[in-house]
ROSE-4610 file (N, C-alpha, C; in Angstrom, 1 decimal, always signed):
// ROSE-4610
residu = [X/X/X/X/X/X/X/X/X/X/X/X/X/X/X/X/X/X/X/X/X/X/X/X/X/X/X/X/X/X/X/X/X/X/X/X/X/X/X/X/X/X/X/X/X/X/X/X/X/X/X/X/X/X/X/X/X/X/X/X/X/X/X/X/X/X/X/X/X/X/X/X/X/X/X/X/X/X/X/X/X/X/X/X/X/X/X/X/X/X/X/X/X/X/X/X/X/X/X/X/X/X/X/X/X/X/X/X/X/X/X/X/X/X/X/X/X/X/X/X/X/X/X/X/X/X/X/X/X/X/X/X/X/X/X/X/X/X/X/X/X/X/X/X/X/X/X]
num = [1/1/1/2/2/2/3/3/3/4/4/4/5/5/5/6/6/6/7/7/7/8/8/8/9/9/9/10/10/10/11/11/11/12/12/12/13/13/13/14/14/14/15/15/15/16/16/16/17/17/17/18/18/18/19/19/19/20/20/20/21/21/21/22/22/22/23/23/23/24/24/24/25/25/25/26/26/26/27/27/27/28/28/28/29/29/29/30/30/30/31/31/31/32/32/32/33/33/33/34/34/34/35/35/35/36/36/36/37/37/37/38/38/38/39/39/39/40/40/40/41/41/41/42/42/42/43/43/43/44/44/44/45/45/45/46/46/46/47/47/47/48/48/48/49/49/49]
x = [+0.8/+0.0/+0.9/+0.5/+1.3/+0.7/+1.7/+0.9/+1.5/+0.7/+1.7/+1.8/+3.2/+3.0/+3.6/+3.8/+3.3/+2.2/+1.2/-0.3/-1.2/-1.4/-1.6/-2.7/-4.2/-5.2/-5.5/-5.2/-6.0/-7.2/-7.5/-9.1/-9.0/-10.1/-10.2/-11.0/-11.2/-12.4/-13.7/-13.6/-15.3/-15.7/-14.1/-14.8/-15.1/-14.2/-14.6/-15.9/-16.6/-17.5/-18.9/-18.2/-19.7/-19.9/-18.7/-18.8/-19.6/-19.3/-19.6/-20.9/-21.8/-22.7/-24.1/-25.0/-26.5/-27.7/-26.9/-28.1/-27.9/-28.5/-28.8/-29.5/-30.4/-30.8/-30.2/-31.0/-30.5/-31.8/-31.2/-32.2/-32.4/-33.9/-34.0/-32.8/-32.3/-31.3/-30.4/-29.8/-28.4/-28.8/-30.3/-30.2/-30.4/-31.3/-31.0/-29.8/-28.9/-28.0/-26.9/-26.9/-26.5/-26.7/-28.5/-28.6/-28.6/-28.6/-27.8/-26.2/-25.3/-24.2/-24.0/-24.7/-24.8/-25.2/-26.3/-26.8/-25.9/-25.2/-23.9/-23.1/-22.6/-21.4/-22.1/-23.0/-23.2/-23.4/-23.7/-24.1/-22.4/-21.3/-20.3/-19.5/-20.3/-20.0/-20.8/-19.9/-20.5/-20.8/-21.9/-22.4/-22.4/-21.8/-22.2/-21.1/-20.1/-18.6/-18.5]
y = [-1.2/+0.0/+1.2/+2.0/+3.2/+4.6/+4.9/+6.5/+7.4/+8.7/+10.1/+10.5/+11.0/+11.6/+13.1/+13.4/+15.1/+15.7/+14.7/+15.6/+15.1/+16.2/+15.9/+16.8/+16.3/+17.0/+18.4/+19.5/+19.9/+19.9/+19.2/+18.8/+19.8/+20.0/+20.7/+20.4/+20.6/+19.6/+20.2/+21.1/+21.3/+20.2/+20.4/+19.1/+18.3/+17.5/+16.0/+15.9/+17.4/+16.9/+17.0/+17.6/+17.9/+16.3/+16.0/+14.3/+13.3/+13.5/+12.6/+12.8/+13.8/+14.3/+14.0/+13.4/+13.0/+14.3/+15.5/+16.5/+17.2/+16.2/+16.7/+15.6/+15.9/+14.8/+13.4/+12.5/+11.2/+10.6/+9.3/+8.5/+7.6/+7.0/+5.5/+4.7/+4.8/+3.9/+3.7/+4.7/+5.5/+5.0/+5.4/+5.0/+3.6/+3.1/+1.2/+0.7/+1.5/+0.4/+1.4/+2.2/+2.2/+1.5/+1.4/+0.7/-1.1/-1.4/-2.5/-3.1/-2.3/-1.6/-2.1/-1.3/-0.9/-2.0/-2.9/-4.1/-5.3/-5.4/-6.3/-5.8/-4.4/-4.5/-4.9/-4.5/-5.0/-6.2/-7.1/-8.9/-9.1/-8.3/-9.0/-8.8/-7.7/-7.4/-8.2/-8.6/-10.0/-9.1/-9.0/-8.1/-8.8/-10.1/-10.3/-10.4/-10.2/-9.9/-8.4]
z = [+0.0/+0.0/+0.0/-0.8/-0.8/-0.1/+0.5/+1.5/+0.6/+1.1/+0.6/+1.8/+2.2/+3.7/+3.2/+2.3/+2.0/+2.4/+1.9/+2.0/+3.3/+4.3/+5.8/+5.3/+5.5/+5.5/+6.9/+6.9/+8.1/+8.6/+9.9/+10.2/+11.9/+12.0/+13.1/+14.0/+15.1/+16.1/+16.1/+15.2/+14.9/+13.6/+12.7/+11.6/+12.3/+13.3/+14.0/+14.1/+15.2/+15.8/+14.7/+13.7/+13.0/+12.0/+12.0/+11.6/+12.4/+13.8/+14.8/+15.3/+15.1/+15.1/+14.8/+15.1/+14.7/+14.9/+15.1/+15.0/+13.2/+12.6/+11.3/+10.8/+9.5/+9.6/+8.7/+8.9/+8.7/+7.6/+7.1/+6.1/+7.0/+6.7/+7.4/+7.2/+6.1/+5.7/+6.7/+6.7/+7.8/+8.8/+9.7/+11.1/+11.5/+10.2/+10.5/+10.7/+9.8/+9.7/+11.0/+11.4/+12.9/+13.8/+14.2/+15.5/+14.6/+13.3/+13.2/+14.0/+13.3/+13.5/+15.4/+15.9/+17.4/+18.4/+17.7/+18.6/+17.9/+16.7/+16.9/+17.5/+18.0/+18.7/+20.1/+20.3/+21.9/+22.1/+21.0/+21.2/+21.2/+21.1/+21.5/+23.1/+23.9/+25.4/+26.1/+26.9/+27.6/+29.2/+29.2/+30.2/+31.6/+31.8/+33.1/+34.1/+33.4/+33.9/+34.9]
């Protein structure tokens, strides 16, 4: 795999957070496949530990 380590994008923590963000809106699509997404990650925390 080849990198370019010339070109370093600048991102800023408003980009992050407007990435990370769900106050905008969304497609059914999108949010299915989040809480898809979200209830396989939790079927692998073994909650009784």
């Amino acid at each position: 795999m080849e990198t370019e380590l010339d070109r370093v994008e600048s991102v800023t923590k408003s980009d992050l957070l407007d990435l990370a963000s769900w106050e905008k809106p969304r497609s059914t699509e999108q949010l299915r496949d989040f809480v898809a997404r979200r209830e396989a990650a939790l079927s692998l925390i073994d909650f009784d530990d």
